[in-house]
Backbone as JSON, one array per atom type, in Angstrom:
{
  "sequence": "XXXXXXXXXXXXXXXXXXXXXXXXXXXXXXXXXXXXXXXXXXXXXXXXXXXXXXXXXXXXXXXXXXXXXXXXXXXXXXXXXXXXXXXXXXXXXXXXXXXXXXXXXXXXXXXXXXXXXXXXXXXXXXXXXXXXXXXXXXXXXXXXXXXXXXXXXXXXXXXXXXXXXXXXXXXXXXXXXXXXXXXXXXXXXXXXXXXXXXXXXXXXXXXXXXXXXXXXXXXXXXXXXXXXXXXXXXXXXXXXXXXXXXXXXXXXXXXXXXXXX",
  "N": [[-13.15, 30.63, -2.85], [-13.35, 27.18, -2.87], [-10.79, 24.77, -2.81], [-10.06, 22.6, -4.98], [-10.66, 19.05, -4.77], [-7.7, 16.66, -3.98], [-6.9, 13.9, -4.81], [-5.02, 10.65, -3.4], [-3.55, 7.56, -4.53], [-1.33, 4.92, -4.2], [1.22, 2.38, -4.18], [2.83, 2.14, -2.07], [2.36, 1.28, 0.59], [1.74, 1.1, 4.11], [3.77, 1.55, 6.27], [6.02, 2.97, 5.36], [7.93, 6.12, 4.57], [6.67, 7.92, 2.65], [3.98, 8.44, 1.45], [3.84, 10.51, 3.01], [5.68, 12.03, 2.86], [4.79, 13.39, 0.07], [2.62, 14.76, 0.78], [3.45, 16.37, 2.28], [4.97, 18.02, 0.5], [2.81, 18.8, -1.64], [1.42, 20.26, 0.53], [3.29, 22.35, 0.63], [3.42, 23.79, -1.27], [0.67, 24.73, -2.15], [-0.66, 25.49, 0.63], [-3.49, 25.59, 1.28], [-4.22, 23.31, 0.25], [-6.58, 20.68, -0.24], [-6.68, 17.33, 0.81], [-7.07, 13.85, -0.2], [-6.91, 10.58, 1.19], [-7.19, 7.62, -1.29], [-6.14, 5.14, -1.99], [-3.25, 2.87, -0.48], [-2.63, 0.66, -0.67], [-2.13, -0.57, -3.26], [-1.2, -3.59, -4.96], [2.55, -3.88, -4.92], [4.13, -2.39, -7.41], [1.58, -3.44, -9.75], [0.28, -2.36, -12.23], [-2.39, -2.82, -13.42], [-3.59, -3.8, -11.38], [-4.13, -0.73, -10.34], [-4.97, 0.33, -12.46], [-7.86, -1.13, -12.18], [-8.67, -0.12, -9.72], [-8.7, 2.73, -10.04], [-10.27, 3.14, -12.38], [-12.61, 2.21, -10.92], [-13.36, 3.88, -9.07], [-12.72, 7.05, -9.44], [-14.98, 7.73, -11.41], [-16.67, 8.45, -9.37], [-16.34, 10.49, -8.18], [-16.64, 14.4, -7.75], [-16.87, 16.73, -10.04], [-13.56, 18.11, -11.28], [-11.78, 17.05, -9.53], [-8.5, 15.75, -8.56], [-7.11, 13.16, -9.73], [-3.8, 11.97, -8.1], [-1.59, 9.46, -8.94], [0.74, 7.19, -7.94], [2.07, 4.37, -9.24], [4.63, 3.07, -9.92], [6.6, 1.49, -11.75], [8.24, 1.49, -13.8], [9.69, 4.46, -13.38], [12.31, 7.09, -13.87], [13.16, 5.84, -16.31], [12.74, 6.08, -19.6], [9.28, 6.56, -19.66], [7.11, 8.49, -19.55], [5.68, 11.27, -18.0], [2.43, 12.29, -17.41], [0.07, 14.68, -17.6], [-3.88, 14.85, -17.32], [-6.8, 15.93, -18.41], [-10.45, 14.13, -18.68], [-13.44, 13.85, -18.68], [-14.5, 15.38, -16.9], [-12.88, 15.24, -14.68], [-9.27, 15.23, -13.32], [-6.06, 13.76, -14.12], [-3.12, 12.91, -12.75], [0.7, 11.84, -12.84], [2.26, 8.92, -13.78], [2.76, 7.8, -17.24], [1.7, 4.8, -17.92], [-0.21, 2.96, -18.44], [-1.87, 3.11, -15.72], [-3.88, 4.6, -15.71], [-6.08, 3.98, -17.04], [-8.05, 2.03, -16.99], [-9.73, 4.57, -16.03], [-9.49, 5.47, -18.14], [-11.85, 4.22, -20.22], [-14.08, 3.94, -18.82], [-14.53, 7.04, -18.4], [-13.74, 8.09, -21.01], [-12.55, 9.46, -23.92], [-9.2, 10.76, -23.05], [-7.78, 14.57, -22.45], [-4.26, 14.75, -22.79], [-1.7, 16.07, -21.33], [2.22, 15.81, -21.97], [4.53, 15.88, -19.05], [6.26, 18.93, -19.24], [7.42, 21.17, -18.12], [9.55, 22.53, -16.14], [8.76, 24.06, -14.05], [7.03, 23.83, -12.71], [7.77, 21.65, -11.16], [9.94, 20.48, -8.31], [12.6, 21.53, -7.27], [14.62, 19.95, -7.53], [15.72, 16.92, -9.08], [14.91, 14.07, -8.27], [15.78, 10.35, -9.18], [14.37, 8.38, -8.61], [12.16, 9.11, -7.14], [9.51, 10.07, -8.45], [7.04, 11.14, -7.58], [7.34, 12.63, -5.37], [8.75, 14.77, -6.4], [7.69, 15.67, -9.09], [5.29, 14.91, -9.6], [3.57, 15.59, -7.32], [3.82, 18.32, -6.91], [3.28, 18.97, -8.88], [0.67, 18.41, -9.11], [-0.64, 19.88, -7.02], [0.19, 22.7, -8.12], [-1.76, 22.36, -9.87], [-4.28, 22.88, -8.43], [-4.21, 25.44, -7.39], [-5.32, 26.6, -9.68], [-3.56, 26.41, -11.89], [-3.33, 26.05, -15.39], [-4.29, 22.79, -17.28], [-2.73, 23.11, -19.94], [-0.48, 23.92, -19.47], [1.53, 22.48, -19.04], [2.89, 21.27, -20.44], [3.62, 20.05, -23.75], [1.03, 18.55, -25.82], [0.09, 14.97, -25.49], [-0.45, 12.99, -27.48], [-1.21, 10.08, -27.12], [-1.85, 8.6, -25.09], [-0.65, 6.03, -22.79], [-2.7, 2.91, -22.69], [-3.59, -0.06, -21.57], [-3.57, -3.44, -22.78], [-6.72, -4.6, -23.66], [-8.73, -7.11, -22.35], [-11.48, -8.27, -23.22], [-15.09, -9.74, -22.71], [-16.37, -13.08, -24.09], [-18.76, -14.12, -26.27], [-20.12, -16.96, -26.88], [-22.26, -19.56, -29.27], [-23.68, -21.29, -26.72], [-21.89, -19.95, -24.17], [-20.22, -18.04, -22.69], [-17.29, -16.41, -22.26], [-14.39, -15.27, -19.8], [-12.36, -13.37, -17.78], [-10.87, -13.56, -14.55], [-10.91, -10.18, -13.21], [-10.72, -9.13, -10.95], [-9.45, -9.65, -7.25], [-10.91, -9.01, -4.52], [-10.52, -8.08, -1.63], [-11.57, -9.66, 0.38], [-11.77, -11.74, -1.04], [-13.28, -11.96, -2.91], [-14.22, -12.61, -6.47], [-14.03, -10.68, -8.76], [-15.32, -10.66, -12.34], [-14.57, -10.46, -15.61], [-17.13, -10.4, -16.92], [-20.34, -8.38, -18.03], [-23.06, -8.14, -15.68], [-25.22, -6.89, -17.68], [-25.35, -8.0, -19.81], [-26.18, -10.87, -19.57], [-28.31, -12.81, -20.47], [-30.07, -14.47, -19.34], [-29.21, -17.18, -16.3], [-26.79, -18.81, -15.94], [-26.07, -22.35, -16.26], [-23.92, -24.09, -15.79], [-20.6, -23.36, -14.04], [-17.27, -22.29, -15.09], [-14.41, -21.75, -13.37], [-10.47, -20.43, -13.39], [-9.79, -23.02, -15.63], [-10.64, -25.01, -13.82], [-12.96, -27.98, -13.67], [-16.59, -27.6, -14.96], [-18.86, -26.57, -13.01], [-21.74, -26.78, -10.84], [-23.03, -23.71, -9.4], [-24.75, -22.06, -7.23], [-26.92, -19.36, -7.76], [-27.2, -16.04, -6.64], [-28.95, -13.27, -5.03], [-27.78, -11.78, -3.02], [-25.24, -12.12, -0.34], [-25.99, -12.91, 2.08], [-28.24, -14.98, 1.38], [-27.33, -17.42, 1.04], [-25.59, -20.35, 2.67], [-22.9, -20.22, 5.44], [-19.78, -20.78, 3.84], [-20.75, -21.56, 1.29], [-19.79, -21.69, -2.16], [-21.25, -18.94, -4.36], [-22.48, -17.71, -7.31], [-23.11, -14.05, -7.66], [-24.49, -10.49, -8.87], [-21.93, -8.36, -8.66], [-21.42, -5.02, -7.24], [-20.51, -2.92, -9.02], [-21.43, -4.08, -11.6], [-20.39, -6.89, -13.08], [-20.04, -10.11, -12.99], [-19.88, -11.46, -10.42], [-18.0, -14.22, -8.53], [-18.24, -16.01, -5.33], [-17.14, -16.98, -1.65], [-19.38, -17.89, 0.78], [-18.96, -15.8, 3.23], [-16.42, -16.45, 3.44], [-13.05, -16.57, 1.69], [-12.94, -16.74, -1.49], [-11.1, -16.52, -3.71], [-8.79, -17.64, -2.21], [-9.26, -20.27, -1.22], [-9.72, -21.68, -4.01], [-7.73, -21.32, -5.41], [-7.16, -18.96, -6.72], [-6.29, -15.73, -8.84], [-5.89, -12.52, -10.13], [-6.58, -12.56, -13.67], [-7.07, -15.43, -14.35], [-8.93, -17.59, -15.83], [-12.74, -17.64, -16.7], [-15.74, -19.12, -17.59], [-18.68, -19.54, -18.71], [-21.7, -21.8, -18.77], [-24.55, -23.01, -20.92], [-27.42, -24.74, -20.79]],
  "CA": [[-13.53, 29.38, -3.52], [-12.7, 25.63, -1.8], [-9.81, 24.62, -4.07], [-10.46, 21.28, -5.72], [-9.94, 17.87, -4.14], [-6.62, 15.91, -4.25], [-6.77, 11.99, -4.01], [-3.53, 9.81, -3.78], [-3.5, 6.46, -4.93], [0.02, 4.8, -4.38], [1.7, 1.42, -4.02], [3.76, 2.62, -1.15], [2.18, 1.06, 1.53], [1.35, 1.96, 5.29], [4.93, 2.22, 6.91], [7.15, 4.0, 4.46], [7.33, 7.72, 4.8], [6.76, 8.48, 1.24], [3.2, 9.23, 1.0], [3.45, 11.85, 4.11], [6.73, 12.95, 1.75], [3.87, 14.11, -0.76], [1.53, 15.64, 1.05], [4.44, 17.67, 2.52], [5.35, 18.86, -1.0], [1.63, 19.41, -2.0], [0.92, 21.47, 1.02], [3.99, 23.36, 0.8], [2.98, 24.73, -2.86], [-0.93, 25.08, -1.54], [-1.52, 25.42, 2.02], [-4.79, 25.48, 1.58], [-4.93, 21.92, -0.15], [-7.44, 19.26, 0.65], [-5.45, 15.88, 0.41], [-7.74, 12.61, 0.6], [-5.89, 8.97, 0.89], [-7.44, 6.64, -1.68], [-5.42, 3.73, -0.98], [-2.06, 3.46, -0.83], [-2.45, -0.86, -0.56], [-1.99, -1.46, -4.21], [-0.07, -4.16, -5.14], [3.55, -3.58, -5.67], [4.21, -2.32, -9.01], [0.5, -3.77, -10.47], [-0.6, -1.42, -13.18], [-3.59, -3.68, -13.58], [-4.58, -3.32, -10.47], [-4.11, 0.36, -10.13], [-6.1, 0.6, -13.43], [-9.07, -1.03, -11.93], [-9.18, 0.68, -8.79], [-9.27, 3.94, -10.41], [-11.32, 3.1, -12.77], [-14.09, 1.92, -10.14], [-13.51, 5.18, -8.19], [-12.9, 8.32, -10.13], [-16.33, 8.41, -11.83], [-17.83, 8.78, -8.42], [-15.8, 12.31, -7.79], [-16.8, 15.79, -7.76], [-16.05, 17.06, -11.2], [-12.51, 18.85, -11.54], [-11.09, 16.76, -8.74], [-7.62, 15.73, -9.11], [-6.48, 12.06, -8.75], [-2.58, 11.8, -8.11], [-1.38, 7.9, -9.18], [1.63, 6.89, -7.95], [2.43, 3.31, -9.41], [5.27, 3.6, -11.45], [7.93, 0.4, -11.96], [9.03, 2.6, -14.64], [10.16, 5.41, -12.61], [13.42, 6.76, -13.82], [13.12, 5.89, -17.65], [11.9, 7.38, -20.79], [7.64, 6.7, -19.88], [6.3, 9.9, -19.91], [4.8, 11.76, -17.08], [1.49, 13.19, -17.31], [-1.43, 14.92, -16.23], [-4.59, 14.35, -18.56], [-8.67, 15.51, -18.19], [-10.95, 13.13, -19.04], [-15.11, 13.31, -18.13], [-15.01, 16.25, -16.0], [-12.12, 14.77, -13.66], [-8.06, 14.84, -13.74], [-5.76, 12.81, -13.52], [-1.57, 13.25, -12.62], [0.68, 10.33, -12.76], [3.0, 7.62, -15.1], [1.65, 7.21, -18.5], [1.82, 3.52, -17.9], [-1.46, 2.42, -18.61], [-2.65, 3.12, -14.74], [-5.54, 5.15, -16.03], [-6.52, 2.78, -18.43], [-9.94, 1.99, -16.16], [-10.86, 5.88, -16.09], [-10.18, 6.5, -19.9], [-12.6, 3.28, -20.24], [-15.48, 4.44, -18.06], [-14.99, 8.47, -18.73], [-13.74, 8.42, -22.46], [-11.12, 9.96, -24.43], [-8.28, 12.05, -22.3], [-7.16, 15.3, -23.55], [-3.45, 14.89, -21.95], [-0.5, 16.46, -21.62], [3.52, 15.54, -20.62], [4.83, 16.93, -17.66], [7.67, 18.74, -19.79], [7.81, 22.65, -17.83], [10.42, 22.67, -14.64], [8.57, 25.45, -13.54], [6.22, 23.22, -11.67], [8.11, 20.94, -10.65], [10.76, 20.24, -7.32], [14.44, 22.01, -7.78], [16.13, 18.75, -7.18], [14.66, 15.48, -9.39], [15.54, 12.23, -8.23], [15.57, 9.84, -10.53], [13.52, 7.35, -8.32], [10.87, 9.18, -6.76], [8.98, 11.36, -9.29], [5.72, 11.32, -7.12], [7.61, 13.68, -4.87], [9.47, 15.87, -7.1], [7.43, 15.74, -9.77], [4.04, 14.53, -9.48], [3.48, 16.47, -6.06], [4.24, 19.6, -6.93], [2.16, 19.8, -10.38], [-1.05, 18.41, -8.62], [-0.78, 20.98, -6.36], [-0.48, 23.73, -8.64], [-3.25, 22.48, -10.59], [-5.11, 22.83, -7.76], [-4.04, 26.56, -7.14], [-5.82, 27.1, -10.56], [-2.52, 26.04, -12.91], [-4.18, 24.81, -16.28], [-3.11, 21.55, -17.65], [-2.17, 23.29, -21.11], [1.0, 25.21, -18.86], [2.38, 22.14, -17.87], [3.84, 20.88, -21.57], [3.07, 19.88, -25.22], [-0.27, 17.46, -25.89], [0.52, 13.69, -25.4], [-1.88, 12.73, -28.11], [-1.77, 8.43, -27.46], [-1.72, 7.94, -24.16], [-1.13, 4.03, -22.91], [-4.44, 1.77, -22.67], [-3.19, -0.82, -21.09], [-4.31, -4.41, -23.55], [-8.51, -5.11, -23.24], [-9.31, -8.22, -22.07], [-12.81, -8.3, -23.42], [-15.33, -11.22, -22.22], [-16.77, -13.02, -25.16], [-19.98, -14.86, -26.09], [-20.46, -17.9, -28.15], [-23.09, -20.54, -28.82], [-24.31, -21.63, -25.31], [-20.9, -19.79, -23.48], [-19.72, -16.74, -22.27], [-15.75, -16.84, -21.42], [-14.23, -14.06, -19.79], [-11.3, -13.72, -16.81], [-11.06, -12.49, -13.22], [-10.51, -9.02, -13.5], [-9.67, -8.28, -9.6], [-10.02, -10.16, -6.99], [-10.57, -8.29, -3.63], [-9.76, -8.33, 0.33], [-12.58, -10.67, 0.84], [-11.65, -13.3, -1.87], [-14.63, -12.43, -4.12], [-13.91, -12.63, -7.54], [-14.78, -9.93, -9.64], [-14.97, -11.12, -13.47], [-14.96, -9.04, -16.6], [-18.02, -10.8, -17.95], [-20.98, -7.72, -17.77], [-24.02, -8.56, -15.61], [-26.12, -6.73, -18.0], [-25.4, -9.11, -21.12], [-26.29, -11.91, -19.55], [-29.91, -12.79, -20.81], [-30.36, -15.82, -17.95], [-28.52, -17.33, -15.27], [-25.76, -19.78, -16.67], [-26.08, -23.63, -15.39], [-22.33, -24.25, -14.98], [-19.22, -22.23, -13.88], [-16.07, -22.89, -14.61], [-13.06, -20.88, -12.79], [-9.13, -20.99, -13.55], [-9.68, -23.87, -15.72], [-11.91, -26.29, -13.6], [-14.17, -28.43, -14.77], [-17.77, -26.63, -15.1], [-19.4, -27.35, -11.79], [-23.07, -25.97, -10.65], [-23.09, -22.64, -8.44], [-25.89, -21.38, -6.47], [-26.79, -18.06, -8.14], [-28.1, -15.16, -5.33], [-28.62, -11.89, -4.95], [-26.77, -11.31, -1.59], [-24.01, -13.31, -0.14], [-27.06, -14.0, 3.0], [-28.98, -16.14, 0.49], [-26.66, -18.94, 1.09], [-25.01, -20.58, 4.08], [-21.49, -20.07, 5.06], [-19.24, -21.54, 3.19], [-21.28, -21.89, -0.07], [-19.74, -20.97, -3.09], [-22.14, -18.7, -4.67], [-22.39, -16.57, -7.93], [-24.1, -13.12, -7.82], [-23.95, -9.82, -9.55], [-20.97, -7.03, -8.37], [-22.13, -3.97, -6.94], [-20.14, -2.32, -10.04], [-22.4, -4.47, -12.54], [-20.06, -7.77, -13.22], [-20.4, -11.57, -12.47], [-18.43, -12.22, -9.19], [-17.83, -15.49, -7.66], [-17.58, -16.13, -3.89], [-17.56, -17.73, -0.89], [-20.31, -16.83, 1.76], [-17.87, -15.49, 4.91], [-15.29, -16.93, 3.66], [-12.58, -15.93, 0.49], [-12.7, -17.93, -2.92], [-9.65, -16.64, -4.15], [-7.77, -18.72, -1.98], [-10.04, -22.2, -1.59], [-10.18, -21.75, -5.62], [-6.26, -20.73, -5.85], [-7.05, -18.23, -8.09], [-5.88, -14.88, -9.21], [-6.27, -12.16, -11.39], [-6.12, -13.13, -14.86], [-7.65, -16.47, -14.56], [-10.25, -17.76, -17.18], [-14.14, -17.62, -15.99], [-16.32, -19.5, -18.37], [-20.46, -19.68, -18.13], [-22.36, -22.5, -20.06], [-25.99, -22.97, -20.35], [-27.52, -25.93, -21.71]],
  "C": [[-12.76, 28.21, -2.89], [-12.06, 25.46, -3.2], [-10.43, 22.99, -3.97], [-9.74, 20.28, -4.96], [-8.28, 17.28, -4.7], [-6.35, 14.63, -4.06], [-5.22, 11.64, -4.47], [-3.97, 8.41, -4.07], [-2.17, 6.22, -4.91], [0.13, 2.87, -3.81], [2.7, 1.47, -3.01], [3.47, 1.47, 0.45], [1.96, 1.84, 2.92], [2.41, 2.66, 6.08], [6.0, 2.9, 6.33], [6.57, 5.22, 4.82], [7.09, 8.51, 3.38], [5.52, 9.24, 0.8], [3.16, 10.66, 2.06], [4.56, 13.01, 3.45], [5.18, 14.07, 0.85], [3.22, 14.54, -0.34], [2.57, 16.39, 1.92], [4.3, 18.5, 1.17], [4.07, 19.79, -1.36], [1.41, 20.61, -1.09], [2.09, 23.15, 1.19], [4.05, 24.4, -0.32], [1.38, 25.16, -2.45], [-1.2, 24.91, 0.12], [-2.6, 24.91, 2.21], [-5.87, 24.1, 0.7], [-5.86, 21.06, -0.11], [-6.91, 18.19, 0.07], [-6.47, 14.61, 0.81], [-6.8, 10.94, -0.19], [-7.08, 8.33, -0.08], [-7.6, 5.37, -1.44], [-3.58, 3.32, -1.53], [-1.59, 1.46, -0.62], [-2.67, -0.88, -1.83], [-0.84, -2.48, -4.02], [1.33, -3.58, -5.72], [3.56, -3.79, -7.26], [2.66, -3.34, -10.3], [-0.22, -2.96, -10.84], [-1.85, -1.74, -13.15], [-4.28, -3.17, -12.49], [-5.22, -1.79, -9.4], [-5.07, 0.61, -11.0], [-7.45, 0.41, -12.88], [-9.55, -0.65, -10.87], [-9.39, 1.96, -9.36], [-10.27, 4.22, -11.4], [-13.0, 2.86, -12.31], [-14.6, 2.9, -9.57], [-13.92, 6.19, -8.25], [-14.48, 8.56, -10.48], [-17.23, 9.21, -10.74], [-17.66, 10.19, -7.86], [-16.38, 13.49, -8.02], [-16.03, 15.83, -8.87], [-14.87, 18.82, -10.85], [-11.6, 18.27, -9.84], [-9.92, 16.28, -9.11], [-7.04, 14.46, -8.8], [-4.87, 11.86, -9.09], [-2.39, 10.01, -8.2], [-0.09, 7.86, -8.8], [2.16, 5.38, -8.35], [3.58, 2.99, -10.43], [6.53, 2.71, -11.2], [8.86, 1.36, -12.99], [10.37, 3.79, -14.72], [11.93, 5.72, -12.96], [13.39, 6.78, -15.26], [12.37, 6.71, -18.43], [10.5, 7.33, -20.75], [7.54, 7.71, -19.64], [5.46, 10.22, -18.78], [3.6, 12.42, -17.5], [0.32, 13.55, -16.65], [-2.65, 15.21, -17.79], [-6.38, 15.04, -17.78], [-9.39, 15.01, -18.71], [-12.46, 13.4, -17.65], [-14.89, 13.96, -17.09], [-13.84, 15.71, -14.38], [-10.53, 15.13, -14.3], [-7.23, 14.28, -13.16], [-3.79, 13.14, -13.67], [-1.17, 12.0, -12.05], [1.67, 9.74, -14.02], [2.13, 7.47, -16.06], [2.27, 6.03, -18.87], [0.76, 2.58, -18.15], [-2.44, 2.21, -16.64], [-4.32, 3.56, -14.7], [-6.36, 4.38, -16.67], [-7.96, 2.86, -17.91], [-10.88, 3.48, -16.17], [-10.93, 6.09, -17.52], [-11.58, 5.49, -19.94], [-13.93, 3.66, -19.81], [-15.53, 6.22, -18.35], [-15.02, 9.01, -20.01], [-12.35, 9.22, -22.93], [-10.32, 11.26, -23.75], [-7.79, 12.87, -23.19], [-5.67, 15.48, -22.46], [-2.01, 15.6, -22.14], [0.8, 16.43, -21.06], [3.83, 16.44, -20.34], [6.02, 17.37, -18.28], [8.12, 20.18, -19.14], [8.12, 22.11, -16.45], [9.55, 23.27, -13.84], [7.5, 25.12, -12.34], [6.3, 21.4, -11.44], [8.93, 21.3, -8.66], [12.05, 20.74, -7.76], [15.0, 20.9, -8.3], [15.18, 17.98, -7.93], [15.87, 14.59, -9.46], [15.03, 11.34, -9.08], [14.64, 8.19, -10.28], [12.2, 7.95, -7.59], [9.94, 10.61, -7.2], [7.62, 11.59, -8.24], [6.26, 12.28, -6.08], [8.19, 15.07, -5.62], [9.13, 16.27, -8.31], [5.46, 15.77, -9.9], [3.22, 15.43, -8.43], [3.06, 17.07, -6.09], [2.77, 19.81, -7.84], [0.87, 19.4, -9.84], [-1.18, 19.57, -7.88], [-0.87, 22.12, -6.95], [-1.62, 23.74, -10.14], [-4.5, 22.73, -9.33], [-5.16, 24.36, -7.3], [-4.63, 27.34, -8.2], [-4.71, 27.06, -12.57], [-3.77, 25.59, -14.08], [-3.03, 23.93, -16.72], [-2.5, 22.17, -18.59], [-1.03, 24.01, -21.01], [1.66, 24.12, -19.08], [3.33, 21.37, -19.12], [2.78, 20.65, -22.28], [2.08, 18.64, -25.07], [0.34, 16.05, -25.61], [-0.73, 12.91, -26.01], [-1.79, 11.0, -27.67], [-1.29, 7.89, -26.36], [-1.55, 6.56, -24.2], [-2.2, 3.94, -22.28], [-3.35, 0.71, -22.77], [-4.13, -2.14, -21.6], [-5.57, -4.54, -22.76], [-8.34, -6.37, -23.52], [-10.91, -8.4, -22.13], [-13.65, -10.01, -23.19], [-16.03, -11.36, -23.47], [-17.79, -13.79, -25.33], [-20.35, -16.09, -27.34], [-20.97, -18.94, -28.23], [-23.53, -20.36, -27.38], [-22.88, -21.11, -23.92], [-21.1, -18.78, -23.43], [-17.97, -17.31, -21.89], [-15.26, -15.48, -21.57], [-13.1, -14.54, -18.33], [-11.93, -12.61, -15.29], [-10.34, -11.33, -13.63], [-9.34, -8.09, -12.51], [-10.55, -9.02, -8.44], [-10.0, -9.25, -5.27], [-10.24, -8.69, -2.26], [-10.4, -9.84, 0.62], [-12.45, -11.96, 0.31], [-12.76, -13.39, -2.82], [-13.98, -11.8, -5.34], [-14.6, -11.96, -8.74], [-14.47, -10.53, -10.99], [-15.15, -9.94, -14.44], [-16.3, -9.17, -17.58], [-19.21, -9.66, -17.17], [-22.48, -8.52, -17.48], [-25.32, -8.02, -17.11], [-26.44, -6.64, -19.62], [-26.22, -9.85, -20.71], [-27.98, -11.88, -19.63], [-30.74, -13.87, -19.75], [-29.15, -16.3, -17.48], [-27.81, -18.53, -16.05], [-26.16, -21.06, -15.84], [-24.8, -24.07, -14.87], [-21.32, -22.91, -14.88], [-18.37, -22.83, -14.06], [-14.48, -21.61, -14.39], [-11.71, -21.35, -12.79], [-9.4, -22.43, -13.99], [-10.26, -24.86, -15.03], [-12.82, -27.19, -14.36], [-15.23, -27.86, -14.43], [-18.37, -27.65, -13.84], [-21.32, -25.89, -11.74], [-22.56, -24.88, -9.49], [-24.43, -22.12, -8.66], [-25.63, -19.7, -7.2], [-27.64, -17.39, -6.87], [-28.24, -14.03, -5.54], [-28.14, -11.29, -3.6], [-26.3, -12.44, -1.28], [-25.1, -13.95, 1.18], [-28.09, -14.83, 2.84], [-28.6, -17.3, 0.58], [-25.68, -18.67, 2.57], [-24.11, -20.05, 4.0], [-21.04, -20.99, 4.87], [-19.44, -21.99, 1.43], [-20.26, -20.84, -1.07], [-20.53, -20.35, -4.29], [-21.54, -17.91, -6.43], [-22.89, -15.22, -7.83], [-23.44, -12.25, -8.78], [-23.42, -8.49, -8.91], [-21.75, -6.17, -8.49], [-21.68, -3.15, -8.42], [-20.57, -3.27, -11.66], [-21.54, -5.4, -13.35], [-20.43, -9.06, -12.73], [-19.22, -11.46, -11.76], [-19.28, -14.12, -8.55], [-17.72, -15.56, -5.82], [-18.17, -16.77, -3.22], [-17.89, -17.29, 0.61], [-19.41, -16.72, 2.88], [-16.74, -16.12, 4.74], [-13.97, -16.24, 1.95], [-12.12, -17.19, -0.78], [-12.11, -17.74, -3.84], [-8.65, -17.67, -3.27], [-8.29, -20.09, -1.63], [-9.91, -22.01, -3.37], [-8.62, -22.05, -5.81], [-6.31, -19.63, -7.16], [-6.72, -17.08, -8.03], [-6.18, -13.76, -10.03], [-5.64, -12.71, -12.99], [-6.57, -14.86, -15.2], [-9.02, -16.63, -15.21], [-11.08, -18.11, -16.47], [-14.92, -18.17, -17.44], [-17.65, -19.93, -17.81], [-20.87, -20.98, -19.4], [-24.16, -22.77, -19.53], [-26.2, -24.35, -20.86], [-28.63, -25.35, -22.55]]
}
């Protein structure tokens, strides 16, 4: 039988040796591992934006794959390690609210903390659990370990606060959610509320200006700042070939407001 995938997700970056640390560890408990990079460009220490990468991702997996999270400011204190299944997927990792995006899209985790040595690392350092901790136990979940070995239930996982978009009179108001490489501005307002195309936008506070609505960014010149609707079924903002996070100055967490007349 092909043993079950292993994704990493980490905040580590490209030149540290930390993620090649973990896939040492992993393959030295499973040989016969399969290890696939995610992305290991989150932002330093941004739960947020660990949340909504895995939340965009995971669903799309082979069920009983295993995603490893490494994002953990925490690291070291009393948060709670665990490993959790949730919608035919699992997930190992800080119970920091990183998952937050998969409970959201797959539904309620049945999880449990990492509290048995027995699959762990001899030695635990007290700064890098994703080797000595995290590592190890993906790996022997992947050798056929069940989660219910690895400690006692962790009935209330963190869910990291909802920022829900909201609708009132002739508005919608809702925030950037995440804004990506490109500068397009994903929002949290759902394309498939919106009953017609809004007449103004207004982003981070602006005043409400008109945007060209499209359905591809080659509908409009370059340079235009357009609206359309995110391949993952949100209102993004952007600017054609160019990035409208930084002409905008904006960020995640900035207020997106629609008005109609």
């Amino acid at each position: 039988m092909v043993p079950p995938l292993i994704t990493l997700t980490t905040d580590f970056g490209a030149a540290s040796p930390y993620v090649a640390v973990m896939k040492g560890v992993i393959l030295s408990v499973n040989p016969l591992a399969r290890v696939l990079d995610l992305t290991h460009a989150i932002r330093p220490q941004d739960i947020r934006h660990a949340s909504y990468f895995l939340g965009t991702a995971v669903p799309f997996f082979p069920p009983r794959t295993i995603h490893l999270c490494v994002v953990d400011p925490g690291v070291g204190s009393d948060r709670v390690a665990l490993a959790a299944e949730v919608g035919g997927q699992r997930v190992v990792g800080p119970d920091n609210g990183v998952f937050t995006g998969v409970y959201q899209k797959l539904g309620t985790p049945l999880a449990r903390r990492l509290a048995n040595p027995r699959f762990w690392r001899l030695s635990i350092s007290a700064t890098f659990h994703g080797r000595d901790i995290f590592a190890p136990v993906a790996a022997h979940l992947s050798l056929g370990t069940d989660v219910s070995e690895l400690g006692p239930e962790q009935p209330d996982p963190v869910h990291l606060p909802k920022h829900s978009a909201v609708t009132f009179g002739n508005r919608w108001q809702g925030e950037v959610q995440f804004a990506d490489d490109f500068g397009n501005l994903i929002t949290n307002i759902p394309s498939c509320k919106l009953k017609s195309l809004p007449v103004k936008v207004s982003v981070g506070g602006s005043p409400p200006v008109l945007l060209r609505w499209v359905r591809t960014y080659s509908d409009a010149a370059p340079g235009d700042l357009v609206c359309l609707f995110s391949s993952d079924g949100f209102l993004e903002v952007a600017e054609v070939n160019g990035n409208a996070a930084r002409r905008l100055g904006i960020a995640s967490g900035a207020a997106v407001e629609l008005e109609w007349e």
